[in-house]
N, C-alpha and C positions, 0 to 999 in steps of 0.2 A: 373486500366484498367478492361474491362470486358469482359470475352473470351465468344464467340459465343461457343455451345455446338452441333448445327448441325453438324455429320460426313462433310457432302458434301460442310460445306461454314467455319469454325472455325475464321471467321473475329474475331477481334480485336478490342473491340469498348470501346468510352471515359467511362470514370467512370460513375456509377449511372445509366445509360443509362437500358431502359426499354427491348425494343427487338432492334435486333441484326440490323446495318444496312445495314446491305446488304441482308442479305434472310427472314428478319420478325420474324425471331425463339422468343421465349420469354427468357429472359438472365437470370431469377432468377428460381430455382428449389424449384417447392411448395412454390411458393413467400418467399423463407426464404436465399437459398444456391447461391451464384454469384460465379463463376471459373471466376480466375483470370490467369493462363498460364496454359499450360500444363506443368505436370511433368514427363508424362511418355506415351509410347504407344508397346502396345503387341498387341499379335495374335487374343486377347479376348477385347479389346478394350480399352478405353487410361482412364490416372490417372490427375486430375486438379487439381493442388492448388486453396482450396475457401477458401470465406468469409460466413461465419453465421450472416446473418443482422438481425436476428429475437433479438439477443441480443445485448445490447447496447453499449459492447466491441468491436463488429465485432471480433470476436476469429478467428484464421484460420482453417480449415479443411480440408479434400482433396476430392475429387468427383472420386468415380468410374463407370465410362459410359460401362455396358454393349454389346458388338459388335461381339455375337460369329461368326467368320466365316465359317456359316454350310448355306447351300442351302436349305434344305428338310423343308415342313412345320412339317413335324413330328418332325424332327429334332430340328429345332427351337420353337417347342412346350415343348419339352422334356428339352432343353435348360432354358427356363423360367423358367419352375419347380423346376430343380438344383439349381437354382442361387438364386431361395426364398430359397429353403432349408441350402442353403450355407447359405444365411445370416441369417437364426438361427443359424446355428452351429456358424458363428459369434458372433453372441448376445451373444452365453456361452463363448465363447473365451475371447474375451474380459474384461471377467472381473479380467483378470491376470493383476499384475500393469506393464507388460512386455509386453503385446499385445494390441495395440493398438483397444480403442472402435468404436463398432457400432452404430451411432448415428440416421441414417433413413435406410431407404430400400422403394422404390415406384417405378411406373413407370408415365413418363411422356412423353408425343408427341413418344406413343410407344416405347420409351426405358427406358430400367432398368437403376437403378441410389444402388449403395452404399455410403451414407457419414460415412468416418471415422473421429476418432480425428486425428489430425495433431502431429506428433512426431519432434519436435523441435532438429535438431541435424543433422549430417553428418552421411554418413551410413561407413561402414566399407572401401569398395575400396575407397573411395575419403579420409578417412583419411590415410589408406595406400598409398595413392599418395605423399598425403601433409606429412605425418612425416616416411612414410619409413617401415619399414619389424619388423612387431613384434619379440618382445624375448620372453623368455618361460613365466613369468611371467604374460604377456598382452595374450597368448594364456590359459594359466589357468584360469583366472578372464575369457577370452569369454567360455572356455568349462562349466565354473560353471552357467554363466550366461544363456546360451542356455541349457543346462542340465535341467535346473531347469524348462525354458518354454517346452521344447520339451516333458518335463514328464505330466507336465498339459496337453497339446492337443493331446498326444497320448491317455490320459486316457480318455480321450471323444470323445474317437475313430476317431481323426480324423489325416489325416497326410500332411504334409505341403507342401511338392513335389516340394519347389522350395530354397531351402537354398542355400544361397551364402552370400558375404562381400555386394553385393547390397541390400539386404534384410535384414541388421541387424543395424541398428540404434544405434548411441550412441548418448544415451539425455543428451542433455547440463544441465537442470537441477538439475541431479543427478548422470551423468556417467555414468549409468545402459545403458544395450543391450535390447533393443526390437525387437523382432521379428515381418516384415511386410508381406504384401500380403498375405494375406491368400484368396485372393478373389476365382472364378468360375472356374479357370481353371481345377482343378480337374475333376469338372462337368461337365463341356463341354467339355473337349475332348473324355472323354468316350462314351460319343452317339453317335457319328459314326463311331469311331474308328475299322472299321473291319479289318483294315492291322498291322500285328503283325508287332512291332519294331515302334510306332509311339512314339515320344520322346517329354516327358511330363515335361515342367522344362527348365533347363538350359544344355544345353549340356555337359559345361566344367566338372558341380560339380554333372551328375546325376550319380546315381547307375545302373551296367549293368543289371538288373530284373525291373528298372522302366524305364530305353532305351527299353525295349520290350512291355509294357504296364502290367506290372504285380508287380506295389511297392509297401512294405513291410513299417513298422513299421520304419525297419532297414537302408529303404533308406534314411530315413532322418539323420541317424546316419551318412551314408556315405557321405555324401552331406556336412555335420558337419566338418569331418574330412577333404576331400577335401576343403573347405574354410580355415580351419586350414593351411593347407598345402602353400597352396596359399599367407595366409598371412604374412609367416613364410620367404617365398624365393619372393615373387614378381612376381613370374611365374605360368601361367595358368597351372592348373591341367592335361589338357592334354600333355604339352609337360612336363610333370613331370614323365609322367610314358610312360617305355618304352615296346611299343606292342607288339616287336620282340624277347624281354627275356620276357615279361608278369609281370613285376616288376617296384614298385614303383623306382626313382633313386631323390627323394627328397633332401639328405643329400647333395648330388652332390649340389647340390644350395644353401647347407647355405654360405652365409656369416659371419665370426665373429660372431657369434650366437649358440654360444652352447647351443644343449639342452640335457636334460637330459635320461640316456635312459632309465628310466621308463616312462615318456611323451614319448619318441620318439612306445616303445613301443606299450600304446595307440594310437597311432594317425597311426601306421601300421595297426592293430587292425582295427579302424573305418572305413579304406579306404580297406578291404580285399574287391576282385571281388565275393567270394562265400560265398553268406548269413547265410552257417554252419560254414565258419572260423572268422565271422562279429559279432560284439558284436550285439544280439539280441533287446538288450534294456536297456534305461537309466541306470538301475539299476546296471546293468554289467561294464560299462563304471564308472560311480563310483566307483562301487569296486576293480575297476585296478586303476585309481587314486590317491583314498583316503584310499587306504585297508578296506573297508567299514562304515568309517568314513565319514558321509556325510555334506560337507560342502556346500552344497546348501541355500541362502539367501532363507529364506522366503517371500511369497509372499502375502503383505498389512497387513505381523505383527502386530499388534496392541498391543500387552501387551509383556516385558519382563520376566514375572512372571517365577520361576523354576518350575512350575508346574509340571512338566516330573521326579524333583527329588524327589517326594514325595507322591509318591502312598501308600496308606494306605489297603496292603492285598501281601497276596504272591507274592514274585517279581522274576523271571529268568530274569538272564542278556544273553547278547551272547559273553562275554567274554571264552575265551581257560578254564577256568575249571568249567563252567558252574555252579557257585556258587550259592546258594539262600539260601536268608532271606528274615523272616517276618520284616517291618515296623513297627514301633508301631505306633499304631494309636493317635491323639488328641483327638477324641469323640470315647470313647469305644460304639464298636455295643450293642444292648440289647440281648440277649440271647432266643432263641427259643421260651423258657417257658413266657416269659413274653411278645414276640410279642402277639401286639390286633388282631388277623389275624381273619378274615370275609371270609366265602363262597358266591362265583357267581356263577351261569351255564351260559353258553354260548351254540353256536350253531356252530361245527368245518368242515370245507366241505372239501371231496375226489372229485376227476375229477373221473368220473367211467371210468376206462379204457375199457370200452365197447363200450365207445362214439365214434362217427366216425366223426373224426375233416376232413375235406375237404378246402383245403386251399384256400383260393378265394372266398367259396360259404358262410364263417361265420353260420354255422348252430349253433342252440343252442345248449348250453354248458349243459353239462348232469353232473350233480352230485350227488353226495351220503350225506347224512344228519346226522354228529355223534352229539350226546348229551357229554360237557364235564362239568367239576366242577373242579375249582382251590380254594384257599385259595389267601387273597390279605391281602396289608395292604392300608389303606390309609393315606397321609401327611397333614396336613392345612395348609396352605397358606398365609391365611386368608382372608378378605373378598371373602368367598362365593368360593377362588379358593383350590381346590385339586389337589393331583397328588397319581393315585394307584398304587402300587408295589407288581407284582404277584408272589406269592412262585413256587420257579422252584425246583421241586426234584433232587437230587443228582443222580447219574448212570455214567454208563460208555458207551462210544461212537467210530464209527471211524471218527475224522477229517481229511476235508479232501474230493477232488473227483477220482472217478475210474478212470481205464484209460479209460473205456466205454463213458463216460460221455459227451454229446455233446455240444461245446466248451469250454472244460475246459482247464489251461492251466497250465504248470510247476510250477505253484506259489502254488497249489493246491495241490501240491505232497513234499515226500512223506505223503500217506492215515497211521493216526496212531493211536495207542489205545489211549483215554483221560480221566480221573477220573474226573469228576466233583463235588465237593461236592456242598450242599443243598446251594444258594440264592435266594435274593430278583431283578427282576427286572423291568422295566419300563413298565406298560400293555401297554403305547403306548409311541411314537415318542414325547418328551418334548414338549409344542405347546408355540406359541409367549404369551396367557395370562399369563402361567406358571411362563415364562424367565421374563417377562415383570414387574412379581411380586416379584420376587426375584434380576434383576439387574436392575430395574428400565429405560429399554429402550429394544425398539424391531427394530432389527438387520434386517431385514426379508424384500422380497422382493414381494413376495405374501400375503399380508396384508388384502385379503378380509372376512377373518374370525379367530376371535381369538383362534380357536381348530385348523388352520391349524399346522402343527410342525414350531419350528423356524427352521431358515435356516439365510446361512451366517454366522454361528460359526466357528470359528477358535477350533480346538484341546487347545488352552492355554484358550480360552473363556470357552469352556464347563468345564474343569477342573474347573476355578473359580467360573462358576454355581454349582459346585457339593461343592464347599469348604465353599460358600456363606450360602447352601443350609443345610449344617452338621451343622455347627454354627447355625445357627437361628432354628432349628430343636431337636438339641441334639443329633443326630445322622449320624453317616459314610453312607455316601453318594459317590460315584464313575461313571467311565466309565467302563462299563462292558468287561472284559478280551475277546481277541479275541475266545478264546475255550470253554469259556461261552457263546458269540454271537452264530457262530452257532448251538450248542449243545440246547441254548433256540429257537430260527429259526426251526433248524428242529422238534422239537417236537418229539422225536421218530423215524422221519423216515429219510430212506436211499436215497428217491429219490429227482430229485435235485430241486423241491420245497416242502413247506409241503404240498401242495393238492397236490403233484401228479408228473406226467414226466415231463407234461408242463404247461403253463401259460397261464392266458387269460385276458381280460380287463375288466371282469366283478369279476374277485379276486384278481389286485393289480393298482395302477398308476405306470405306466412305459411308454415307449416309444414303444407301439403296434402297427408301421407300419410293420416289419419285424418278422416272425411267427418263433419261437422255435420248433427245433427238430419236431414230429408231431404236431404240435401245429396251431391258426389260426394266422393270420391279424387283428388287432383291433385297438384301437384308442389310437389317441397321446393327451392328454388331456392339455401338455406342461405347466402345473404350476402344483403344491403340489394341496392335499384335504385334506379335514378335516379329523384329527386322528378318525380312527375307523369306517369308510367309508366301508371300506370291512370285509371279514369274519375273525378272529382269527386265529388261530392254535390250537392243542391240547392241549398248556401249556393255551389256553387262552390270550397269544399275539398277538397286532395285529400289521398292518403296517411292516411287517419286509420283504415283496419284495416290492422294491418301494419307491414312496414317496420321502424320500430321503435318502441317504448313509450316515449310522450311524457312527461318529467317535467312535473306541475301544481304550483300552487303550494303544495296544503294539507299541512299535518300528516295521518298516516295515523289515522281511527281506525274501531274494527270494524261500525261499522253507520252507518245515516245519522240513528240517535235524538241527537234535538236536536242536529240537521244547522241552519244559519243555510237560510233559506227564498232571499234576497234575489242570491242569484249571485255572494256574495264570498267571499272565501278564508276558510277553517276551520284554522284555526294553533294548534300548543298552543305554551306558553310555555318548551319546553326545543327549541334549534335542533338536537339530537344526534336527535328523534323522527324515525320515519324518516316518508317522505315520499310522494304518490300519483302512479305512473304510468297511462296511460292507451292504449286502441288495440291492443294486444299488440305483437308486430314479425313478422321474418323468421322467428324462433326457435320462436316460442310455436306453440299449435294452436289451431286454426280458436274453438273457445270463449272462447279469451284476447283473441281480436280484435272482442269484441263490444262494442256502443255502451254496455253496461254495467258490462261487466267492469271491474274493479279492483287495481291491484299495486302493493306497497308494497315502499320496498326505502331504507336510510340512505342519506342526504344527501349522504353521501360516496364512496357505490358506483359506480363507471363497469362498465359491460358494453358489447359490441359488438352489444346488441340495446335501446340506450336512446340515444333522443336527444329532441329537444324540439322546439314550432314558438313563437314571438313573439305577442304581443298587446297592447292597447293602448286604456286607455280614450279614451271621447269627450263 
């Protein structure tokens, strides 16, 4: 069959059929995409199962028709704009093996169109019909499963505002939970939304701060736990909790279903009304779980390798007595005296805080001009490829941001003294020729120049570049230690970039729609650049806002209490814990790209906004 796609006429016409025959519409989208029924219809306009005829599978797909229902031309100008934007935040989303892809975005006979990939599988309430009321087991496998996507699309700042058992997908496949819809509603409801309490979501599972128009990170935690809840007893979340005590009365509903009450715990926990008694985020929800043993599947894994067990240089665990040993190394480093080390000058730039940034009007950007000199070493490759590794002097530092610091966040604290001793690390971001010469394929998704950095590495990938890299070399090779990262970033200084308060598009690639602290509006360039595109820092490295967010070596954890002081890596003892990146990229916003910021993401995740740079003790 082939569904008409006009709002005003949705005939139903024979197969193959060219346009519609009743209103003339044209049936195929960008002569490629045919809707075959509808799947679904909301507030923002309705969901089609298609076909993709441009391949000679005809694969299925689903068609999102755009329909916001706003009056105003402003409104529905404003409208268009969100819904492009939504579908890049798609495009990054997406590339989780748990969210479903972005395959087009266009408009056609004036309307917006989303094609996604088709998630083959029954979503959560209809297998709740068909087999009955999960036990604890089936709600751990879904908190681990959603845990794991909900930390990916928060970190990319974005929040999903509609969690329920209708929106979670189990694929036949593989049994794995996908999280859907992520489409415009976001977007569109906030443009005209002037009447406080407009309810954004699904009534049953929303949080009371996103019933008002005001959602948190955390509402989607709630939303989480409410489907939990749901699933557990067969009974809507609203008649679960009772309004006239103010209290969940879930238990009341189980059937033969014991849970335990450390889960029961959690899932009290996820469903608190006040965002201070509400696990803030993923991370916290783990650690009431798993006692911060993080048992999250990694996402599009690609190598089992222990890599995680065999860091070669000071190791702090986050074990109760805070133990540390050195590793011996396989390739002993060479020794000070006997590095080939070469002098560079460079050219390092200050923002002159004199400058009078005006936000809207982009006036040029005034700086100041310091002359610096590093010592480097160089590596060969061979044909004709190198990579430089610049001497970063020893000193002591605070990691770490103030509480001044504008949008900093608890991950950041506590600010503490840190010894660094003397290494070697990456003058830039690893670039695809590098990778390319050493694992013999490039991973990377912006391909238009071989000095762009690679991207699309896994934490287990770059490890094995750096193990690849010591063997064919003669020499220890690493991820550079989270307190090494920033401590070579900031260069000396305190403020939260190395030029200065704030940031601008003519000193790093980031995501310059949205202006930092006094800072301007700049451009979003939305792919990587070529390493060494903007100015250095005082150590003489470059690329470290930006670009892309650099995997470190450490295990992730939520603060820096009883952080090792000494500049080594912080590792917990399960290699599945996800892991710390560093800098923000191309992708992130100007806050992400600061010398303190922090991102954490499993071991196994590749994104086209993650790459890494080399380091090396001395």
């Amino acid at each position: 069959m082939s569904q008409c796609l006009n709002p005003e006429c949705l005939q139903v016409n024979p197969e193959n059929t060219q346009f519609c025959q009743q209103c003339g519409s044209n049936l195929l989208l960008v002569d490629r995409y045919r809707a075959v029924r509808i799947l679904g219809k909301g507030g923002f306009g309705r969901t089609f199962l298609a076909i993709d005829e441009f391949k000679p599978s005809k694969p299925p797909c689903v068609i999102k028709q755009f329909l916001p229902d706003i009056k105003s031309k402003k409104g529905l100008k404003k409208a268009a704009e969100l819904f492009e934007r939504e579908a890049m935040r798609l495009d990054e989303l997406g590339k989780h093996s748990q969210i479903p892809e972005l395959l087009a975005f266009f408009n056609q006979e004036d309307r917006q169109y989303l094609i996604q990939e088709f998630i083959d599988g029954d979503d959560l309430a209809k297998e709740l019909k068909i087999k009955g009321v999960f036990n604890e087991q089936q709600i751990r496998e879904l908190l681990n499963d959603m845990l794991a996507v909900l930390k990916f699309v928060h970190s990319n700042n974005v929040i999903h505002r509609d969690i329920k058992p209708e929106n979670i997908i189990r694929r036949k496949q593989d049994g794995k939970l996908v999280l859907v819809d992520f489409g415009a509603a976001k977007s569109a409801e906030c443009i005209e939304s002037s009447v406080t309490g407009t309810i954004i979501g699904s009534a049953a599972y929303i949080a009371p701060e996103q019933a008002v128009g005001k959602p948190k990170f955390a509402s989607d935690l709630y939303s989480l736990g409410a489907t939990c809840l749901h699933l557990l007893t067969d009974v809507q979340p609203t008649e679960l909790f009772d309004v006239a005590e103010g209290e969940w009365k879930w238990r009341e509903y189980l059937e033969d279903n014991d849970i335990s009450y450390e889960l029961s715990r959690v899932l009290d926990k996820l469903v608190e009304g006040a965002t201070k008694r509400r696990f803030e985020k993923v991370e916290e929800v783990l650690q009431a779980l798993y006692g911060g043993i993080s048992p999250v599947v990694t996402n599009r894994r690609t190598s089992s390798s222990n890599y995680a067990q065999k860091p070669k240089y000071g190791v702090s665990t986050n074990s109760s007595s805070k133990t540390s040993a050195s590793v011996k190394s396989r390739v002993k480093p060479p020794s000070v005296k006997n590095l080939n080390l070469k002098v560079f000058t460079y050219t390092f730039l200050k923002i002159d805080q004199t400058n009078d940034l005006v936000i809207g009007r982009n006036p040029p950007l005034k700086t100041i001009e310091y002359a610096g000199k590093a010592k480097y070493i160089t590596v060969d490759l061979g044909k004709g490829i190198t990579m430089d590794l610049v001497g970063i002097p020893g000193g002591k530092y605070l990691m770490g941001s103030p509480d001044n610091e504008a949008e900093r966040s608890s991950e950041e604290s506590p600010q503490h003294p840190v010894a660094i001793p003397p290494f070697l690390m990456g003058k830039y971001p690893v670039t695809q020729q590098q990778w390319e010469r050493v694992m013999k394929s490039n991973p990377s998704r912006f391909t238009d120049h071989p000095d762009n950095p690679v991207e699309k590495v896994s934490w287990f990938d770059c490890w094995e570049f750096c193990e690849k890299l010591s063997e064919k070399i003669g020499r220890e090779f690493r991820l550079p230690t989270e307190a090494e990262w920033e401590y070579a970033c900031r260069g000396k200084t305190t403020t939260p970039f190395h030029f200065g308060e704030t940031i601008a598009d003519e000193l790093a690639n980031y995501n310059g729609e949205y202006a930092y602290a006094s800072g301007k509006e700049g451009e979003y360039r939305g792919k990587t650049t070529k390493v060494g595109s903007f100015p250095p820092n005082s150590f003489g490295l470059y690329d470290l806002h930006g670009n892309v967010a650099e995997w470190c070596a450490d295990s992730w954890h939520d603060s820096y209490q009883n952080a090792p002081n000494n500049g080594s890596a912080w590792l917990s003892e399960n290699e599945k814990d996800s892991r710390v990146l560093r800098g923000g990229s191309w992708l992130h916003l100007a806050g992400c790209c600061r010398s303190s910021h922090r991102l954490s993401s499993p071991p196994g995740s590749k994104s086209d906004a993650f790459g890494f740079r080399i380091a090396s003790s001395v």
